[in-house]
C-alpha positions as CSV (number, residue, x, y, z in Angstrom):
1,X,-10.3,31.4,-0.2
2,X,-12.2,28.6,-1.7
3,X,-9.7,28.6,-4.6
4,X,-6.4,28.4,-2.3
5,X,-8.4,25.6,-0.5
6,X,-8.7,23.6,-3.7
7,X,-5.3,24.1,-4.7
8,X,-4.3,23.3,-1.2
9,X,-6.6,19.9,-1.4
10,X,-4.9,19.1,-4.5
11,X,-1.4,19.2,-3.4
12,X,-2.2,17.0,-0.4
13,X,-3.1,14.3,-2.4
14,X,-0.2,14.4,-3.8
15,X,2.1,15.2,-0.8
16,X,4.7,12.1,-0.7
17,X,6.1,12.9,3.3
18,X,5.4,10.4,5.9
19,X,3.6,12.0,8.6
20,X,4.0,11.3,12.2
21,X,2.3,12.2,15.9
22,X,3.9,14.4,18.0
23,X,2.3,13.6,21.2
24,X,2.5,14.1,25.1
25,X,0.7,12.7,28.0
26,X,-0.3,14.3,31.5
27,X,-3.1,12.7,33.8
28,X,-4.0,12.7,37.3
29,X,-5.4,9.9,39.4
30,X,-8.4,11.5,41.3
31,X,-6.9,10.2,44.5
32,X,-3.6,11.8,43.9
33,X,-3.3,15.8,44.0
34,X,-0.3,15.6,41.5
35,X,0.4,14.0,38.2
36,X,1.6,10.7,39.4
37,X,2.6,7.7,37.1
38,X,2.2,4.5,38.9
39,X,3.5,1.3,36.9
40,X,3.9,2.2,33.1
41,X,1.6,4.8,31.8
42,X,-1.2,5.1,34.4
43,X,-3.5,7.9,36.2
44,X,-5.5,6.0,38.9
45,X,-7.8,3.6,36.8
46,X,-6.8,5.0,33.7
47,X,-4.3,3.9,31.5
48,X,-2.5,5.0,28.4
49,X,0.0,4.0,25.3
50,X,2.1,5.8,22.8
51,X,3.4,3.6,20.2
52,X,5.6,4.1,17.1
53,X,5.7,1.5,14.3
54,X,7.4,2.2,10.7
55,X,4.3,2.5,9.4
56,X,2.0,4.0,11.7
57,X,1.5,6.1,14.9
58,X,-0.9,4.4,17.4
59,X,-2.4,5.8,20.5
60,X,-4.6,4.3,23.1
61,X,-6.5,5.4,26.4
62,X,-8.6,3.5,28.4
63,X,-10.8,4.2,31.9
64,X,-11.0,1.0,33.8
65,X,-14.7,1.1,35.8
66,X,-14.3,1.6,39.6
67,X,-16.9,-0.2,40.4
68,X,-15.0,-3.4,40.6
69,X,-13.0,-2.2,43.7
70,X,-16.4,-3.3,45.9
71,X,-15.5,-6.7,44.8
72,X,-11.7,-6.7,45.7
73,X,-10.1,-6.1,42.0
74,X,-8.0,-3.4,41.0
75,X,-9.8,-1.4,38.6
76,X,-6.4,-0.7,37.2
77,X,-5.0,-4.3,36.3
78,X,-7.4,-4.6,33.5
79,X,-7.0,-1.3,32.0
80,X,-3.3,-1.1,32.1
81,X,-3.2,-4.5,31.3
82,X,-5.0,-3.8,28.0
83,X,-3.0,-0.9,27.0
84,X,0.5,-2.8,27.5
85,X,-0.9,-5.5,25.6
86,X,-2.1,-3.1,22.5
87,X,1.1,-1.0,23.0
88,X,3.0,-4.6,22.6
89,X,1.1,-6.0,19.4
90,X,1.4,-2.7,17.2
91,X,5.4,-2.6,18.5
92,X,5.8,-6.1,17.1
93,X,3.9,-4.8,13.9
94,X,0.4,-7.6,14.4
95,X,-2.0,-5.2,13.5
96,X,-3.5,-2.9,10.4
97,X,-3.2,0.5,10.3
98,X,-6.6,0.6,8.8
99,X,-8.3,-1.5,11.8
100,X,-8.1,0.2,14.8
101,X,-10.8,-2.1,16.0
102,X,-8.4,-5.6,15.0
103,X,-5.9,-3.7,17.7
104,X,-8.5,-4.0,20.4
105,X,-9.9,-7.3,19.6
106,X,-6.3,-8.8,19.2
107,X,-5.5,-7.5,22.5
108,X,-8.7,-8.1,24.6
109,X,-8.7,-11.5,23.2
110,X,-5.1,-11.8,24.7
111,X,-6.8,-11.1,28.1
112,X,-9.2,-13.8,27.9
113,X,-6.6,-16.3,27.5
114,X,-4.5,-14.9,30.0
115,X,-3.0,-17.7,32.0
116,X,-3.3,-15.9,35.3
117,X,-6.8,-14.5,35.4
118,X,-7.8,-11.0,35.0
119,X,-11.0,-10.1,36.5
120,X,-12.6,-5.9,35.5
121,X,-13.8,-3.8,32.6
122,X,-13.0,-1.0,30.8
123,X,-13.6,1.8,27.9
124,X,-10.6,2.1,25.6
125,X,-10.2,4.7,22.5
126,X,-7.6,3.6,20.2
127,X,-6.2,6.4,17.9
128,X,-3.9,5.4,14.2
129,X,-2.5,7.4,11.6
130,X,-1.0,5.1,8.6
131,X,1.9,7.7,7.6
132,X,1.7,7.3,4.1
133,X,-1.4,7.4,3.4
134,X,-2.1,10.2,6.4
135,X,-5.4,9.1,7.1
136,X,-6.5,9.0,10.9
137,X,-8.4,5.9,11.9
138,X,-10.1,5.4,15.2
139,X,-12.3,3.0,17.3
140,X,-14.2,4.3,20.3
141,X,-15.8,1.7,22.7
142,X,-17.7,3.6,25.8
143,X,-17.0,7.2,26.9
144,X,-13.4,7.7,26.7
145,X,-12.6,9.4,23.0
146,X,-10.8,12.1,20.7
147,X,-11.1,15.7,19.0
148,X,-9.5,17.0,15.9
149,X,-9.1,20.3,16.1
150,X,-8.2,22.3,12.8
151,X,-8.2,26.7,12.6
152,X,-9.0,26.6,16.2
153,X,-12.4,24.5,15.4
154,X,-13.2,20.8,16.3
155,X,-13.1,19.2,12.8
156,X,-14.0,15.8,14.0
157,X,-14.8,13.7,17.4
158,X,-16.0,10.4,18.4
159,X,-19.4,9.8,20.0
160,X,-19.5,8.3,22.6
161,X,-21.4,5.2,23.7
162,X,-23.9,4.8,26.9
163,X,-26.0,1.8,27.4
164,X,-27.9,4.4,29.7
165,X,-27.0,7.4,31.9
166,X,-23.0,7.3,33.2
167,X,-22.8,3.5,32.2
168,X,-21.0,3.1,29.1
169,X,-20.0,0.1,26.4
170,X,-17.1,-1.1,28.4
171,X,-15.0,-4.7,27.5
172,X,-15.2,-7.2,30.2
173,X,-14.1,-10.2,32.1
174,X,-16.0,-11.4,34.6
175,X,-16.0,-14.4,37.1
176,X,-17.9,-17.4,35.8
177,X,-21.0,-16.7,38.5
178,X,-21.1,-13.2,37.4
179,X,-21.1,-13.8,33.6
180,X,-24.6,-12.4,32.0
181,X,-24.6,-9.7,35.2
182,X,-20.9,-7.8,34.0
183,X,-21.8,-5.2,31.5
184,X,-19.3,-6.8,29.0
185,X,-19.6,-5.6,24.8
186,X,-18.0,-6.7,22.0
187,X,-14.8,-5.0,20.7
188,X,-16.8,-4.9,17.4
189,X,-18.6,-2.9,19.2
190,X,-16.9,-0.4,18.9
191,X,-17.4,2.9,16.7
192,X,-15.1,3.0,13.8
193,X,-13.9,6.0,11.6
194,X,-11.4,7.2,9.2
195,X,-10.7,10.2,7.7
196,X,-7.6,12.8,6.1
197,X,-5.7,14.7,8.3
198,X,-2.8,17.5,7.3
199,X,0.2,18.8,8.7
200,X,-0.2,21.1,11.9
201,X,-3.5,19.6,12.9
202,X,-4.2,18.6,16.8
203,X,-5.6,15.6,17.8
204,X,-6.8,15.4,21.7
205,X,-7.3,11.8,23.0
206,X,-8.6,11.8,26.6
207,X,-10.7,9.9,29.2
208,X,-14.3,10.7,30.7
209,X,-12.2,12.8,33.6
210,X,-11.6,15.1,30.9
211,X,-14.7,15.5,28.5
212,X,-17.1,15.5,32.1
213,X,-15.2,18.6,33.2
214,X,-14.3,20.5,30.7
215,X,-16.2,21.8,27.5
216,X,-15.0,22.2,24.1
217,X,-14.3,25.6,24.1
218,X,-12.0,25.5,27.2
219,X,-10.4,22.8,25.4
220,X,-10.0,25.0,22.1
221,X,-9.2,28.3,25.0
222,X,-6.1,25.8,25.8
223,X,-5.1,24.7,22.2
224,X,-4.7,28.2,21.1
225,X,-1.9,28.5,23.1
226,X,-0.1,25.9,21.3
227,X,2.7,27.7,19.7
228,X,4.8,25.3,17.5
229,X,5.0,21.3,17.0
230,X,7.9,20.7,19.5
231,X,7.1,18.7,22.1
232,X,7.6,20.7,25.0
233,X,5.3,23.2,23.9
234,X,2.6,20.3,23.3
235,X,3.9,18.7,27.1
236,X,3.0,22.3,28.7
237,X,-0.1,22.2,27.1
238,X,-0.9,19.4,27.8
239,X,-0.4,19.5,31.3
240,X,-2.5,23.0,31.5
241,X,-5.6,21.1,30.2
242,X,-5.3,18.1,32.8
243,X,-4.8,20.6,35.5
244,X,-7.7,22.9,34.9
245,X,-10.4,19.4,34.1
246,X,-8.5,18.9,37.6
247,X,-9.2,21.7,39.3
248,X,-12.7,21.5,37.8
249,X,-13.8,18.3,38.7
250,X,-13.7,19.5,42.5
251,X,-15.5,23.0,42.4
252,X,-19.0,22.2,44.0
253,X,-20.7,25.2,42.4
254,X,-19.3,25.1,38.6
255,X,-22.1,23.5,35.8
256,X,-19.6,21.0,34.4
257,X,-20.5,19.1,31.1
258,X,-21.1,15.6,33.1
259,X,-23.3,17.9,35.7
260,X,-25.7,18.9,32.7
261,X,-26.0,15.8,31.2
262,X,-27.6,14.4,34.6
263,X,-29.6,17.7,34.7
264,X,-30.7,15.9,31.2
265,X,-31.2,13.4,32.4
266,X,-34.0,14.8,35.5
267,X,-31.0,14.5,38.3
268,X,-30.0,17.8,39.9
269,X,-26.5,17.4,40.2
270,X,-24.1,20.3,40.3
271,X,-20.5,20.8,40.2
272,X,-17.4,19.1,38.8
273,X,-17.0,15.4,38.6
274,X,-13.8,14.1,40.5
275,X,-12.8,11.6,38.3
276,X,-9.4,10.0,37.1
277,X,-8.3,12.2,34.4
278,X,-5.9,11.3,31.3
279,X,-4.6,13.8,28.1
280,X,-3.2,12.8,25.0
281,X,-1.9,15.8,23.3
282,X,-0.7,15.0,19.5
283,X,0.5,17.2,16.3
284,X,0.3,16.0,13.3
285,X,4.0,16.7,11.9
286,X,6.6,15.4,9.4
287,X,8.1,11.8,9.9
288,X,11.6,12.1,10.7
289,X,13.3,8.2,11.8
């Protein structure tokens, strides 16, 4: 085994194809009971992009904090906004395949200079894989994140990042009297990493809604019934993992991952957590134009 495995190593260093993601989406706004897209790509307060460039495949997912609805602002507008303006710059080719984290600084700084102004905060995972060179590179700011799953096992994952209990790193713009009170961290922030990935492996971005409901090996019960690369087999799946976090996050009795981390953390909390909920289902496959 350990032979084939060099041998196999060997060849992919040597493997000239372009690789490319093939990747669904599926997501439900905790307020809706179905998967409903409101403008663009967007479950409640979360928001999403897929975006093909000639020399990469980027993904992004962000979770825009609810918090900001006591104030009268759409949590929404800043996430979405975000993720149209990341999905924008790597579709006009202003970015490095190499620096996830340039993506989200280019397009949070975007924000700031917004002419009409754009008031909320937000996590945001953005996802890259440079086709040549078929290394995956990643930046993680707050709770939202990925898995790579490989032979049915999680080969990598981001960590996530909690100033303390439930309140994580999140990018910010707040009004001028609330400046120094807004959570608001840097998109440098953010937790980098790069690494190989080969032909046939899964790669599952996702929001909070997600990793608070449902452990890994649900997740990994769920992959397995990934059959092939084609998309609608990756849609269907996709779809059965948003459902069941769904379904989850509003069962009183069930010990859900977020419910254990508060037990963790001395707070006896049970049960799911109803949260907006958003799945980026992606195979890594052959580049074909």
């Amino acid at each position: 085994m350990l032979v084939a495995r060099a041998v196999l190593g060997g060849l992919s260093q040597t493997d000239s194809r372009d690789y490319s993601l093939v990747t669904a989406s599926c997501g439900f706004g905790k307020d809706f009971r179905k998967g409903i897209l409101k403008k663009g790509m967007c479950y409640g307060d979360d928001a999403c992009f897929v975006a093909r460039h000639r020399t990469a495949d980027v993904l992004g997912v962000a979770d825009g904090v609810g918090g900001w609805r006591d104030y009268g602002v759409d949590p929404s507008q800043f996430s979405g906004t975000l993720m149209r303006t990341c999905e924008r710059l790597v579709k006009e080719g202003r970015f490095v395949p190499s620096n996830p984290v340039g993506i989200l600084t280019a397009g949070y700084c975007e924000l700031l200079q917004n002419k009409v102004p754009l008031l909320g905060s937000s996590t945001a995972c953005i996802v890259v894989l440079d086709r040549s060179s078929h290394r995956l590179h990643t930046a993680n700011l707050g709770d939202s994140g990925f898995l790579v799953v490989r032979g049915g096992e999680v080969v990598h994952r981001s960590d996530e990042q909690q100033h303390y209990f439930n309140t994580p790193f999140q990018l910010s713009i707040a009004p001028p009297e609330a400046e120094g009170v807004v959570l608001s961290d840097s998109p440098e922030a953010a937790d980098s990493t790069s690494f190989d990935v080969q032909l046939g492996d899964i790669i599952l971005t996702a929001t909070d809604g997600l990793f608070d409901n449902m452990p890994d090996y649900m997740i990994l019960q769920e992959l397995k019934k990934l059959k092939n690369s084609n998309y609608e087999s990756i849609q269907q799946t996709a779809r059965s993992i948003a459902e069941q976090a769904h379904e989850l996050a509003y069962d009183p009795t069930y010990m859900s991952p977020f419910a254990q981390f508060a037990c963790d953390n001395g707070l006896n909390v049970r049960g799911g957590k109803p949260d907006d909920i958003t799945v980026l289902l992606s195979i890594v496959a052959e580049y074909t134009d």
